[in-house]
Phi, psi and omega in degrees: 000327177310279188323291190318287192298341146329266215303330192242013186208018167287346157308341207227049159241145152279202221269317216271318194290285210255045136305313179272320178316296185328287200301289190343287184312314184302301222296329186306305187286321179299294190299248210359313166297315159325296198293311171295334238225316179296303173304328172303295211330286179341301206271355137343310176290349168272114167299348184039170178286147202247143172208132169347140188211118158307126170285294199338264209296328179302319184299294161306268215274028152270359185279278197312319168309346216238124180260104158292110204303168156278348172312319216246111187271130173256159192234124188248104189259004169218155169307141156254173196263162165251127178248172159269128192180155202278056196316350190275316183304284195312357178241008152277326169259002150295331171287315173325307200274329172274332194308301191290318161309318173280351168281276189304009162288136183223052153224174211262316155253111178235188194195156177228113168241120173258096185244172197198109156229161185298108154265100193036234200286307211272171154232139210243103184259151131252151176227098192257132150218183179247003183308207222272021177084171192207123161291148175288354133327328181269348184328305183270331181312283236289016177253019178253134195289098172103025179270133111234187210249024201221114160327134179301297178280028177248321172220106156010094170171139204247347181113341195256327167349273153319322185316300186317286201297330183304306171304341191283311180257357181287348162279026181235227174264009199076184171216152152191173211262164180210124168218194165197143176294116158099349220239289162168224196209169127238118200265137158216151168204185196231134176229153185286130176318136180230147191292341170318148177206141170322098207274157223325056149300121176237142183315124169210169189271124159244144169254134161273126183311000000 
């Protein structure tokens, strides 16, 4: 009803009505976002069905899901491996993890590289960026459900994102951050090595448009 009195009676407000429209419409859409974003969380607990999964094609398209600015170069600096795995969670934690570099960029050029290497039994993933940092006070807030470090009306975010991905990988090794204030983040976390393998696939660099 907000969009409607938007679309067909903003003429007939002043500076201030639609102003308050304006402010309606955001909060509106945040709860909402809120509400769908409760309902992933939720639906976390359930392991769902796990299947041979490419990461390469899970990683595009949470890439594609996502409107990236043009500003912001995304980097595919390694092959990912195919594991068995519940792919709709892995492509919810990938958007999580680029959604949140790209909320928090704060250069006029920024970039995201998303890379996979051999740890023991695992695979050891990242998502680097170079925006605006994180203090290591904050290490532990921002894996908590309904945390950010940011007023809500300075930037769109309901809190849960990380909250997701951190639920996603906690039957595993985990996930966690390595950062510097002003400097950018690195997100990493781990899933168990599986024996399938790309068959002569060699690590290389792509860049996404």
């Amino acid at each position: 009803m907000a969009g409607i009195i938007a679309a067909e009676y903003s003429d007939r407000l002043d500076e201030q009505g639609r102003q308050y429209l304006d402010i309606l419409i955001r909060r509106t859409e945040r709860m909402s976002e809120l509400v769908k974003g409760i309902l992933r969380y939720s639906e976390l607990g359930y392991a769902g069905e796990e299947r041979l999964t490419n990461l390469n094609e899970v990683v595009d398209e949470a890439i594609a899901n996502i409107a990236i600015p043009d500003d912001i170069e995304t980097i595919k600096e390694t092959r990912f491996p195919v594991i068995k795995c519940n792919k709709t969670h892995m492509i919810q934690l990938f958007q999580n993890l680029l959604s949140n570099a790209v909320k928090y960029m704060d250069k006029p050029k920024g970039y995201v590289r998303l890379g996979c290497v051999e740890e023991g039994d695992f695979w050891k993933f990242s998502v680097a960026d170079n925006g605006c940092g994180i203090d290591p006070k904050y290490f532990d807030k921002i894996f908590k459900v309904f945390q950010t470090l940011t007023r809500r009306d300075e930037k769109e975010s309901i809190g849960i994102g990380l909250s997701e991905a951190r639920r996603i990988v906690e039957k595993y090794d985990g996930i966690w951050v390595e950062s510097e204030p002003g400097t950018g983040s690195t997100f990493y976390f781990t899933l168990p090595k599986q024996i399938v393998e790309i068959e002569n696939e060699k690590c290389q660099t792509n860049t996404v448009s």
